[in-house]
N, C-alpha and C positions, 0 to 999 in steps of 0.2 A: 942217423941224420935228423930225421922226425924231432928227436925227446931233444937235440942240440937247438933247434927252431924255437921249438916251446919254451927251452927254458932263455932262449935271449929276449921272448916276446914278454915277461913280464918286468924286464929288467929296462927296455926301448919302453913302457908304460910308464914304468915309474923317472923315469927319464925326462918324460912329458908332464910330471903333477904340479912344478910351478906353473906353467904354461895354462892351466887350467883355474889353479887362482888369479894370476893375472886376469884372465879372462873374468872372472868373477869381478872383479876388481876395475874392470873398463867398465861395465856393463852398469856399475854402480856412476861411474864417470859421468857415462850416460846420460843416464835417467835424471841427472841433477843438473846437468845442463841444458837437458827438455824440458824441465818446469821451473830452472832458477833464476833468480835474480842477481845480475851481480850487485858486489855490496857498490855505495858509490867512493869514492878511491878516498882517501885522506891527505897525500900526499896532491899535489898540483899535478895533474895530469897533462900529458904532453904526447900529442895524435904523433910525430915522427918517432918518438920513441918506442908508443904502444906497435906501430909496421915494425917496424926493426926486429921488435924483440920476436913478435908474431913469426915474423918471416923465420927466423932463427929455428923457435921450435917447431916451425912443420919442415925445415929443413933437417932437424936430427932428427926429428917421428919415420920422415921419409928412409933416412940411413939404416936407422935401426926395423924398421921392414926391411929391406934389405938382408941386414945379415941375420935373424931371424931365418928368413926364407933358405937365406944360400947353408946356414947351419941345419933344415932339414933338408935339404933337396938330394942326400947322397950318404952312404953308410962312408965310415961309421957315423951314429948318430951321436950329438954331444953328451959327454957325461951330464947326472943327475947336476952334479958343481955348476957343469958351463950353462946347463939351461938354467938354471934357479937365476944365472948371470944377467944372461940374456934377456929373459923375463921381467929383473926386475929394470933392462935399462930401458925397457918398450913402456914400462909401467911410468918410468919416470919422467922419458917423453912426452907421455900422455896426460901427464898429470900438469906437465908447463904447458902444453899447450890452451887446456882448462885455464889454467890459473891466467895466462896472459889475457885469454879471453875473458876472464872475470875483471879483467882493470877496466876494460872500456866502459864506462858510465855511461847513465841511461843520459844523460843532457849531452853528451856527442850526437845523439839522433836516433829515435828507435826504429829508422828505417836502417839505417846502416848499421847498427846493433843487430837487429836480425839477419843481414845478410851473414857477418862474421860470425853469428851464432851458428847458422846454415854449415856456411863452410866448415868450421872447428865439430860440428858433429857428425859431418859426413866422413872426417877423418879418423875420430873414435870408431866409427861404426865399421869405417874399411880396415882398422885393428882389428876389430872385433873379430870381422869376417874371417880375418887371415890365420891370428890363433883355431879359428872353429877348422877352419881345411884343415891344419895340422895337426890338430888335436884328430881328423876323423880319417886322415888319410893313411893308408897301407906304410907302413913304419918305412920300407927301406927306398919310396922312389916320388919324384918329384911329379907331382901331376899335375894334370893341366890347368885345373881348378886352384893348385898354388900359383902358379903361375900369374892368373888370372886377379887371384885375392893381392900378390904383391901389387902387379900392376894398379890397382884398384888404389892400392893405399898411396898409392908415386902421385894419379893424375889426381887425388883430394888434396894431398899436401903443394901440389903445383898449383892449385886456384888463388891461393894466397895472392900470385900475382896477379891474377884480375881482380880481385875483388874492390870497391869502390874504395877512395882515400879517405870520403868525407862524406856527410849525410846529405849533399849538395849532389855530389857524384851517384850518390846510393838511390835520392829520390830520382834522377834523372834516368837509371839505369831501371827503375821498376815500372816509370811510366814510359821506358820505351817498350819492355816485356808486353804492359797492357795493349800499349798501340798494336803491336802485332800482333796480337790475338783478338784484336777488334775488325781491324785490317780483312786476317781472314773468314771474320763469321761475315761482314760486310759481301766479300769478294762470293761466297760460298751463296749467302741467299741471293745476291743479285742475278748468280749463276741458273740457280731454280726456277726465278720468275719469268726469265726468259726463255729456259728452255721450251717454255709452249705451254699447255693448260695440264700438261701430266708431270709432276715434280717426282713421280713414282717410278715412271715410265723404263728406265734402268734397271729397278728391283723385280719388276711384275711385271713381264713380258712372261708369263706362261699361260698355256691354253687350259689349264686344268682350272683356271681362275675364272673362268668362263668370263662374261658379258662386262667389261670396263666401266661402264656407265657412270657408276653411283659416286655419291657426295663424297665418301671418305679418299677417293683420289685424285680429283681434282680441284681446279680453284675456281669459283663462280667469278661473272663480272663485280658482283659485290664484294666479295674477297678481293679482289683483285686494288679494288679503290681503295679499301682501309688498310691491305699491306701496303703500297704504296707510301702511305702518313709514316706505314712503323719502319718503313725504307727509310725516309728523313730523320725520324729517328737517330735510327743506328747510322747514319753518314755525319749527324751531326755527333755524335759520338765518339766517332774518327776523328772528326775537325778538332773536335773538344781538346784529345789528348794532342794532337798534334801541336795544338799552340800552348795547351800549359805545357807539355815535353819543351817547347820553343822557349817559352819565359822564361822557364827554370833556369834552362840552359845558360841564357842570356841573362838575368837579375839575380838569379838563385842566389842565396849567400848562407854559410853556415860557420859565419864570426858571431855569431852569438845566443844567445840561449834563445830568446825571442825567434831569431829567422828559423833554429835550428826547430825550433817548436811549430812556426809557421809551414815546412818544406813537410813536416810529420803529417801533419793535417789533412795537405793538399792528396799525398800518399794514398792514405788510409783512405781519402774517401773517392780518390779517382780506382781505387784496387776493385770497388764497389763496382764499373762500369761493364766490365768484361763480364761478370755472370752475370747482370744485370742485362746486357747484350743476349745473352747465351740463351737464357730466358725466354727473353721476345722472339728469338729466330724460331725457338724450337713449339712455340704455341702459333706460328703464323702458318706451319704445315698443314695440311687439311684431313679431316675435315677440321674445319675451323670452328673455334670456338670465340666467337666476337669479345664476350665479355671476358674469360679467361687472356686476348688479346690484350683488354684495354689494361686489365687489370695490370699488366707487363709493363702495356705501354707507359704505364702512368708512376709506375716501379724507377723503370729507367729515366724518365724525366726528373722525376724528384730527385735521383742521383744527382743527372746532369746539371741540374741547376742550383743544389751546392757545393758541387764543384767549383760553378762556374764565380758563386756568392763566394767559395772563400778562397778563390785564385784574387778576384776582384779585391779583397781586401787586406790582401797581400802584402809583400814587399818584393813580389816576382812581378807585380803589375804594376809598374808607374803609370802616367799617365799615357805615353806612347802605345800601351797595351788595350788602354779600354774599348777602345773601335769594335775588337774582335770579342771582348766579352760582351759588348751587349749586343751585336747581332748576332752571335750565337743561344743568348736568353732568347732573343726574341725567334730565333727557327725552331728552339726547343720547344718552345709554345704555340706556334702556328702549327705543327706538324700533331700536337699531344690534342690541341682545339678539334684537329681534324679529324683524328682517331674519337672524339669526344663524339662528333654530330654522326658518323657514321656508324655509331652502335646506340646512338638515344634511343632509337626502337628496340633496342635488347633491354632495358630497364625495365 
């Protein structure tokens, strides 16, 4: 019974060797779709055609994981023929879905270029993953971790349907990401300063720490006055995204190469905000460092404020919008003025 075992296990190996250059063969897919360019198209590009087609191939990619999976989940296993088959229809799958993603030109929007880049490489990578289980799994049984890898490769090729239509849609989707991740570092320090003069008090309640006292944990009244400024700050940071999220929404336009370049702009440098945020929360813990603070403080302003410069010179800000950009310039400055006087003795 033994030597009948051994001699089916080399013959279930070599059963699996397409499966192994495909895999080679994704992994190349890859790597060129994390550092490529697409070319830009020759043909007149047309955004409902490029969904269509999209849609189509991460709905075969999806299929073929599928029967992929259901071809090893059970003896017998496919002959060396059916898998080389197999193999090469995952391969070809994977290779339209690349290629649809190489039509979108970079003047559709390089925000919404990279989100479809995101998506099309998480579904190479959920291939990838899946050939790696079955290439490493015990030949004759479906395991959990197949399971797992199919699934994996179903919910990447199902994002297609969220994904933004337009770089209007795409910019609005990324500076709501920010806002919420502004939102919470807002919500998190405000949390801190109230809780009383010990922001530690949670982590360090042990007696073996002996005597609380000292500067590294808590917040002096003079601490207390210059986070306060880097509070405004970060609130007006909130405000910030919250009304260019609102513009866009409302003026956004991506009919043309101009606005489509405009909406990029805005993107990239509101993406600036949230580490920029992240930054100031994590130097305003104590023991404080004033200048380390300012230095943050004064980080996150110069964000804030061209932002604020090239929202204002927009096509998302008609005239109905400028109220809110210049008293937002001017908190950005009253709040950075004030972090300014209250460390002039640190100079």
């Amino acid at each position: 019974r033994a030597s009948v075992a051994l001699r089916g296990r080399p013959a279930a190996m070599e059963a699996r060797e397409p499966l192994r250059d495909v895999r080679g063969a994704l992994r190349a897919v890859l790597a060129r779709l994390r550092e490529g360019e697409p070319s830009e198209g020759r043909e007149p590009f047309e955004l409902p055609r490029f969904w269509d087609a999209l849609g189509q191939t991460f709905q075969v990619t999806s299929q073929e994981a599928t029967k992929l999976s259901l071809a090893f989940s059970r003896p017998p296993l496919p002959s060396a023929e059916n898998c080389r088959k197999l193999s090469e229809d995952v391969q070809n799958a994977i290779l339209a879905v690349a290629t649809v993603y190489y039509w979108l030109p970079k003047g559709q929007g390089t925000t919404l270029r990279k989100m479809v880049r995101d998506a099309t490489t998480e579904v190479v990578e959920g291939m990838i993953q899946l050939t790696d289980t079955i290439l490493n799994a015990p030949v004759e049984s479906l395991s959990q971790e197949q399971l797992i890898s199919t699934g994996g490769v179903w919910e990447a090729c199902e994002q297609v349907s969220n994904l933004p239509r337009d770089n209007q849609a795409a910019v609005v989707s990324a500076l709501a990401a920010s806002l919420g991740v502004v939102k919470d570092a807002v919500e998190e320090m405000e949390h801190a300063l109230v809780e009383g003069q010990d922001p530690y008090g949670d982590i360090m309640e042990d007696e073996e720490l002996g005597f609380r006292g000292n500067r590294d944990t808590y917040w002096s009244e003079a601490d207390r006055q210059l986070l306060s400024s880097c509070m405004g700050l970060m609130k007006a940071s909130k405000a910030c995204l919250k009304k260019v999220l609102a513009a866009v929404k409302a003026h956004g336009k991506a009919d043309s190469p101009e606005h489509i370049a405009q909406l990029d702009d805005l993107a990239d440098i509101a993406n600036e905000i949230s580490p920029s945020v992240d930054e100031l929360a994590l130097s305003m813990y104590p023991p404080v460092n004033p200048l380390a603070v300012r230095l943050n403080a004064a980080k996150l302003a110069s964000v804030l404020t061209k932002v604020l410069e090239i929202a204002k010179t927009s096509h998302v800000c008609p005239p109905s919008e400028e109220g809110w950009v210049q008293f937002l310039t001017g908190a950005v400055d009253h709040n950075m003025n004030k972090v300014k006087n209250f460390t002039q003795g640190q100079l």
